[in-house]
C-alpha positions as CSV (number, residue, x, y, z in Angstrom):
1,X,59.2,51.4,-83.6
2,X,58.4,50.3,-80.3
3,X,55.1,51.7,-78.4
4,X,53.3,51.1,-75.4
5,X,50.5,49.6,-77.6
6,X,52.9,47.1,-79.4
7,X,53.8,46.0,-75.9
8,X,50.7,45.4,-74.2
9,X,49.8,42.8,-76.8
10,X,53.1,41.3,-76.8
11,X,51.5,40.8,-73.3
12,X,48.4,39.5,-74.3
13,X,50.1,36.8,-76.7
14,X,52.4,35.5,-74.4
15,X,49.9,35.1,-72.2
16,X,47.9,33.2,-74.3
17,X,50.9,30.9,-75.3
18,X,51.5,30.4,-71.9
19,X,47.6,28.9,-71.0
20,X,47.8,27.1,-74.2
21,X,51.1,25.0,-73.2
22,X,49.1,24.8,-69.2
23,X,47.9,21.2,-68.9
24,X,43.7,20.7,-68.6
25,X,43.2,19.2,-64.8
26,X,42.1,15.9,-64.6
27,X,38.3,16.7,-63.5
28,X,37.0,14.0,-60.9
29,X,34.1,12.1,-61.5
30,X,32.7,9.3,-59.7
31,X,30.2,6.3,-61.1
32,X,27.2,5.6,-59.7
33,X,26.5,2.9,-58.0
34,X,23.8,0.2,-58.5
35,X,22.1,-0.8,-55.1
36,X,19.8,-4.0,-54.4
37,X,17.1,-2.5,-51.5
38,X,13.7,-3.1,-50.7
39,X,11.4,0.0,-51.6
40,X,8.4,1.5,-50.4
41,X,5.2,2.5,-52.6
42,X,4.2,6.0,-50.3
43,X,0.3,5.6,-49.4
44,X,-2.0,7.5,-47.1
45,X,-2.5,6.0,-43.4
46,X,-5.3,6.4,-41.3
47,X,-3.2,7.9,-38.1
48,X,-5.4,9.3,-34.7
49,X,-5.2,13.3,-34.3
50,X,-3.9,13.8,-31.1
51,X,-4.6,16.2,-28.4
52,X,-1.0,16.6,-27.0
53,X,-0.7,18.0,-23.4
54,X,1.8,18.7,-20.2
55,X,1.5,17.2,-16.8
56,X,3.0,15.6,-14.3
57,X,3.3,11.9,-12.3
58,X,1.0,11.8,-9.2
59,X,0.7,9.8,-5.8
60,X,-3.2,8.5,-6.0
61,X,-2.6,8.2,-2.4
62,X,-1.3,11.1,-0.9
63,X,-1.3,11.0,3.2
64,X,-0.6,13.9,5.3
65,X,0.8,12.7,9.6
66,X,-0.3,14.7,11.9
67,X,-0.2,14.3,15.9
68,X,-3.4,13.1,17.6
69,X,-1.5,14.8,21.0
70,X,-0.1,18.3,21.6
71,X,3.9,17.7,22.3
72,X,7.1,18.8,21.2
73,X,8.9,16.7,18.7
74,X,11.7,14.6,20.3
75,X,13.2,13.0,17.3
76,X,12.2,12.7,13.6
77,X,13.7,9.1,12.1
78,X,12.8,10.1,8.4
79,X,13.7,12.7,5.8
80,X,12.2,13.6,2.6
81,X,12.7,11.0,0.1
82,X,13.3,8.3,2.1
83,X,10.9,5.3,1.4
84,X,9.2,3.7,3.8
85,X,7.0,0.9,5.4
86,X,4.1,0.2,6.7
87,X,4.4,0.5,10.7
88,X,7.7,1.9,10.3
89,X,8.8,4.8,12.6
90,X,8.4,8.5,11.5
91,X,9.0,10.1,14.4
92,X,8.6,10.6,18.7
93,X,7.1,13.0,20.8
94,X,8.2,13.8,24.2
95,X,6.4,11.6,26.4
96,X,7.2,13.1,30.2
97,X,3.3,14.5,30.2
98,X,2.3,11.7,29.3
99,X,4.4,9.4,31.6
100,X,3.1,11.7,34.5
101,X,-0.4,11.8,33.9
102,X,-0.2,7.9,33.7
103,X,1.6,8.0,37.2
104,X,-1.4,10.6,38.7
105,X,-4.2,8.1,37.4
106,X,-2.4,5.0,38.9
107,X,-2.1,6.9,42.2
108,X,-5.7,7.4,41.5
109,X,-6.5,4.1,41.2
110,X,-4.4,2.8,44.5
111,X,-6.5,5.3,46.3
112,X,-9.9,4.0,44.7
113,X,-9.1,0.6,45.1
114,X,-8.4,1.5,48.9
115,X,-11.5,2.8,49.7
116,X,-13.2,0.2,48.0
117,X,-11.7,-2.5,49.9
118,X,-12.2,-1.1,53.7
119,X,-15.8,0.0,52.4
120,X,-16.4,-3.6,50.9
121,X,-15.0,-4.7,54.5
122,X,-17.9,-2.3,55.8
123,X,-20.6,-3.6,54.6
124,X,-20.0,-7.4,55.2
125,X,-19.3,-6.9,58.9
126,X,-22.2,-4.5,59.1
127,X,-24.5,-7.3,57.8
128,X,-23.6,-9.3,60.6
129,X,-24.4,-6.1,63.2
130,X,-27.8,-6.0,61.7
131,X,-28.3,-10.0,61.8
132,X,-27.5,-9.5,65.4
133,X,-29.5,-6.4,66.0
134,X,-26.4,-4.4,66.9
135,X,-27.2,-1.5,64.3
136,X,-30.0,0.2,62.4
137,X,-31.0,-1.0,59.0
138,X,-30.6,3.2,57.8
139,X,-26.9,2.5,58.8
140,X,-26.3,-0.5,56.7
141,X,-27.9,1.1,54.0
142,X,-25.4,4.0,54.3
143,X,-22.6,2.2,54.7
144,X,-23.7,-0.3,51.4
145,X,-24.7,3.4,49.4
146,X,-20.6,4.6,50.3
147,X,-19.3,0.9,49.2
148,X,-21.2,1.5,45.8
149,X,-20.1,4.9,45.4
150,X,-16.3,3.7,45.8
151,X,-16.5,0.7,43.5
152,X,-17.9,3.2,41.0
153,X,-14.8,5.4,41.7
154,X,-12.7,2.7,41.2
155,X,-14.0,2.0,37.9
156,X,-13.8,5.9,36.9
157,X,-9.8,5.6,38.2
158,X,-9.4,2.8,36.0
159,X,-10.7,4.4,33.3
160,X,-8.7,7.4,34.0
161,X,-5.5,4.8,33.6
162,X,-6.5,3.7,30.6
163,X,-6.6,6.3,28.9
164,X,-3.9,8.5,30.1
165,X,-1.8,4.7,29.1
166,X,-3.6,4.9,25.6
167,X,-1.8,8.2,24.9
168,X,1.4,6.7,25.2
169,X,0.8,5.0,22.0
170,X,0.7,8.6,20.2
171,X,3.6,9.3,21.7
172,X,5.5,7.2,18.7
173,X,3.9,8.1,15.1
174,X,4.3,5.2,12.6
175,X,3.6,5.1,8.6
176,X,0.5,4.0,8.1
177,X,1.3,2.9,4.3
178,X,4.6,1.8,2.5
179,X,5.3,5.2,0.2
180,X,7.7,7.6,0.4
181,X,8.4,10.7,2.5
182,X,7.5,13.8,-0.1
183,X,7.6,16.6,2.7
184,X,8.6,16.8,5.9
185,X,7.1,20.2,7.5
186,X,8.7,20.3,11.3
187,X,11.9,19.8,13.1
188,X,12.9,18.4,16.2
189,X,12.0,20.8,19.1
190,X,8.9,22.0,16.8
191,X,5.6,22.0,19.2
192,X,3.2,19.4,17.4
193,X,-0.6,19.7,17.3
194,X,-3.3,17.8,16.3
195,X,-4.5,18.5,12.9
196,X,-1.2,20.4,11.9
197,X,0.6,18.1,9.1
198,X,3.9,17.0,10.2
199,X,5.2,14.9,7.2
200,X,3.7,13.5,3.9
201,X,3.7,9.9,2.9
202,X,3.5,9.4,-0.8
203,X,2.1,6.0,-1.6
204,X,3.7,4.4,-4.8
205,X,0.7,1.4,-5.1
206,X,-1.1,3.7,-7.6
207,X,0.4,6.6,-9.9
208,X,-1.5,8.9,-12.0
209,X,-0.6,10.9,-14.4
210,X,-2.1,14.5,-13.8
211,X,-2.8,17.0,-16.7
212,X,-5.1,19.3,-17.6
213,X,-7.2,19.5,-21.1
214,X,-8.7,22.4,-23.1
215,X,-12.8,22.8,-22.9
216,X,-12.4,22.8,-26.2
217,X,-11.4,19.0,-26.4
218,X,-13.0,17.9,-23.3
219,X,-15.7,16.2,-25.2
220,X,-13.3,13.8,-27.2
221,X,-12.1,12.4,-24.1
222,X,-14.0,9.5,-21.8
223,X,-13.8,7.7,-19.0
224,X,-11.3,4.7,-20.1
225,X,-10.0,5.9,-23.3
226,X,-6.4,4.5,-23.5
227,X,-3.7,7.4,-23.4
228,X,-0.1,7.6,-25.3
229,X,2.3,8.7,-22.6
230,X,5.9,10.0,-23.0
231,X,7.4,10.8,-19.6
232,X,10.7,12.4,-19.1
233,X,13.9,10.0,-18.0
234,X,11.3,6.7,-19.1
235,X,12.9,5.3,-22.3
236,X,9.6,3.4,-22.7
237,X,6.6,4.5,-24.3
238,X,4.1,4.2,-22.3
239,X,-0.2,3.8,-22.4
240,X,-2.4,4.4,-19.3
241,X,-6.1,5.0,-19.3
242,X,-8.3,8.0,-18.1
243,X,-9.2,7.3,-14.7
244,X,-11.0,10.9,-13.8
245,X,-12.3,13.6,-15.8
246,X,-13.2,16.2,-12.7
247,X,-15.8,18.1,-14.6
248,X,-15.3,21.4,-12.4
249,X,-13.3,23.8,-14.9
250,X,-11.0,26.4,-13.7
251,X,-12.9,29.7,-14.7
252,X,-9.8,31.6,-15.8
253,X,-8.1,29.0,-17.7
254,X,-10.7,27.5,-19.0
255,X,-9.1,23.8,-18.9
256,X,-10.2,21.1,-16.9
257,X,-8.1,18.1,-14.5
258,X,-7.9,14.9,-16.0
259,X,-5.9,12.0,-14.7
260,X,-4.5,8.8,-16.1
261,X,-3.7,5.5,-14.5
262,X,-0.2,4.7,-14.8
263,X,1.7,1.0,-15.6
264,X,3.2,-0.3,-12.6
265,X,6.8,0.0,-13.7
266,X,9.6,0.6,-11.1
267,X,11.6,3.7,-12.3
268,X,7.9,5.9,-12.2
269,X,8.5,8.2,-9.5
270,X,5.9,11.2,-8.7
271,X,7.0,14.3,-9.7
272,X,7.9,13.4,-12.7
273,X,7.3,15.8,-15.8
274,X,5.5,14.1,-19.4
275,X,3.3,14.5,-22.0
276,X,-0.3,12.9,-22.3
277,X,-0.9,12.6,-26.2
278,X,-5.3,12.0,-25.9
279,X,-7.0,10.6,-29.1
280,X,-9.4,13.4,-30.7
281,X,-10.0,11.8,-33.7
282,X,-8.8,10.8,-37.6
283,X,-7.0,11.4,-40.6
284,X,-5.2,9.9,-43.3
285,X,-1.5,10.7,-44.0
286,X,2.0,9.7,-45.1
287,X,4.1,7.8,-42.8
288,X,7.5,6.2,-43.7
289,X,9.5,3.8,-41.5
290,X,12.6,5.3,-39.3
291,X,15.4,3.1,-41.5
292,X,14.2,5.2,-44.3
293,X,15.5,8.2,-42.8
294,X,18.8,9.9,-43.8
295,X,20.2,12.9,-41.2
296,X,22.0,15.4,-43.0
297,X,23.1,18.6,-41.8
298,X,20.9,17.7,-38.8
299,X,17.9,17.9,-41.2
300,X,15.8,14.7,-42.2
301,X,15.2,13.6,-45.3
302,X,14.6,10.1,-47.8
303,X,15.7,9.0,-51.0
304,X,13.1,9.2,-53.8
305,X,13.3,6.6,-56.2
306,X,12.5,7.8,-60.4
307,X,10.7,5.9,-62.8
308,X,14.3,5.2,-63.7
309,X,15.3,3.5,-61.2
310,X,17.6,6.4,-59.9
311,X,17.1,7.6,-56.2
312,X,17.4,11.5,-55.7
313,X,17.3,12.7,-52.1
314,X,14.6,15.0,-50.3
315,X,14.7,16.9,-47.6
316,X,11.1,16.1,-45.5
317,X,9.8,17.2,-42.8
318,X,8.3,14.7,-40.1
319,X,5.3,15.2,-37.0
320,X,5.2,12.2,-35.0
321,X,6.8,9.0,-33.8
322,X,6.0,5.9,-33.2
323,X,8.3,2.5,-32.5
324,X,7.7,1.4,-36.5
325,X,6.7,4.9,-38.0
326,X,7.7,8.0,-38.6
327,X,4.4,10.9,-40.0
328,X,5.5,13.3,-42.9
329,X,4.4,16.5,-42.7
330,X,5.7,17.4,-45.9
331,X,8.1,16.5,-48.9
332,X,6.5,13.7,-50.2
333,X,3.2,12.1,-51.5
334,X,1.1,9.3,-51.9
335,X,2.3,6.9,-55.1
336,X,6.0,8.2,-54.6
337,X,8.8,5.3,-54.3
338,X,11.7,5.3,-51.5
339,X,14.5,3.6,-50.2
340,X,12.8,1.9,-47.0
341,X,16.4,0.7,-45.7
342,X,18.7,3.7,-46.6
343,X,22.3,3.7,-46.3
344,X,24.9,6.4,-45.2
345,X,26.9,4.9,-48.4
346,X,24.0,5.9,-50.9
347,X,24.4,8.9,-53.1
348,X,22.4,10.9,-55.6
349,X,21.9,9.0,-58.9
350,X,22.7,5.8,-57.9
351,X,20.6,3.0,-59.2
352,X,18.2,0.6,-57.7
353,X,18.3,-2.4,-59.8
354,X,16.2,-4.8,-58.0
355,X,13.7,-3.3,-55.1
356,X,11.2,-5.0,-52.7
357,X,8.3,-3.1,-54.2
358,X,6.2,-2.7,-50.4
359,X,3.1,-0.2,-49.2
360,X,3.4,2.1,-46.6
């Protein structure tokens, strides 16, 4: 008699028949692979603590133009960031003032040198009156007292010449240094006085490196003490030297300026933004060189080598950088082996059968 029981395990047995006939997949393996690298024996280092801080590349000499005249501004032959040279052209100042005062004192001077001359005439044909008893010795006096006063207005013209000529020469403003032009504060037409900055001139003899360090670490830091420098755009590292601690704080901040002396290298440019890294002190830890290093998933890590000889690999954690080093700030520790020359082809348990034993 059929029933809805004797059915459903007609279901289940055909069912079973059916996965027992079904063919096993062939499941994948793969063999491990036997590597000859050098490895590394993990030991503490003695590294530097550093004191890492912002800042920015400096001008040690940083010159401001101004006018020694009052004028307006004819023409201005420079524009910010243009480099310059010494006695090069910045800029020209309307001269007609000038050009007419100079025209007033050599009309003075004509005039002086006029009066001089008849006056001079004066006194020599006086003399011979008085020789011949023509005149009175209170008249050749006079006559020699006018002659002095007109040389000495003569002189007093000349003067007057020379200097109204002298201001011609401010009339055209020239670099006094070869730099570059960081500001440029007026236009042409702008009235120019003295003591008013008209444009900057940057020197690039010198560069600093301008930061500013904690009271805190102020102490660790000297005079002279060679600093680590990463700037911004300089594929380089870089190691200048503390040139000037300026030991008045800012009260609110409570940090202090410090500049470093820059390398003289070409693509240096003020402005630019880096990082001072000063050395506070020491302590020991792990470091392990950059070919050791395997990025995965955009995370670091090494492979760890067993007693074995089977490498398994671990995710780590790194702090700083140097050309031939890499810190570890965690993952690992000290008597632990690793690949020190890893390779995108290595996988986990894959055996090193003859290693470089090394200390790092």
């Amino acid at each position: 008699m059929f029933t809805p029981r004797s059915a459903l395990i007609g279901i289940i047995l055909s069912s079973c028949a059916l996965l027992a006939c079904t063919e096993k997949p062939e499941q994948l393996t793969r063999t491990s692979k036997e590597w000859t690298l050098p490895l590394i024996t993990l030991e503490k280092t003695q590294l530097s603590s550093e004191y890492t801080v912002i800042g920015s590349v400096i001008s040690d000499q940083r010159i401001d133009i101004s006018s020694k005249i009052i004028g307006y501004i004819k023409t201005l032959e420079v524009r910010e960031g243009d480099l310059v040279k010494r006695g090069q052209l910045l800029l020209n100042l309307d001269d007609v003032g000038i050009e007419n005062a100079i025209l007033q004192a050599q009309a003075g001077v004509d005039s002086a040198s006029a009066l001089a001359k008849d006056l001079s005439s004066d006194v020599q044909r006086f003399n011979k009156l008085f020789k011949e008893g023509s005149i009175s010795e209170v008249k050749l006096r006079k006559t020699r007292l006018q002659s002095n006063t007109a040389q000495e207005g003569l002189a007093s013209a000349r003067a007057a010449l020379a200097t109204a000529r002298s201001q011609r020469q401010y009339s055209h403003i020239a670099s006094p240094a070869d730099g570059i032009i960081s500001a440029r504060y007026k236009q042409a037409g702008d009235l120019a006085s003295p003591g008013v900055p008209l444009l900057t001139v940057e020197s690039r003899d010198q560069l600093l490196f301008e930061t500013y360090v904690a009271e805190s670490q102020l102490s660790h830091i000297e005079v002279g003490d060679p600093v680590r420098l990463a700037i911004d755009n300089v594929a380089d590292a870089l190691t200048g030297t503390v040139a000037q601690i300026v030991h008045a704080g800012d009260p609110v901040s409570r940090t202090y300026k410090v500049k470093v002396k820059l390398p003289n290298i070409v693509n240096l440019h003020s402005g630019m933004f880096g990082r001072a890294h000063f050395k506070v002190g020491e302590a020991a830890n792990l470091v392990v060189p950059p070919s050791a290093i395997i990025v995965k998933g955009g995370l670091e890590g090494v492979y760890v080598v067993d007693p074995q000889q089977r490498i398994h690999f671990r995710w780590i954690r790194t702090r700083r950088q140097w050309p031939e080093m890499i810190e570890v700030a965690a993952g690992l520790k000290g008597g632990e082996r690793i690949v020190a020359t890893a390779s995108a082809g290595l996988s986990e348990d894959d055996t090193i059968t003859a290693g470089v034993a090394q200390s790092e």
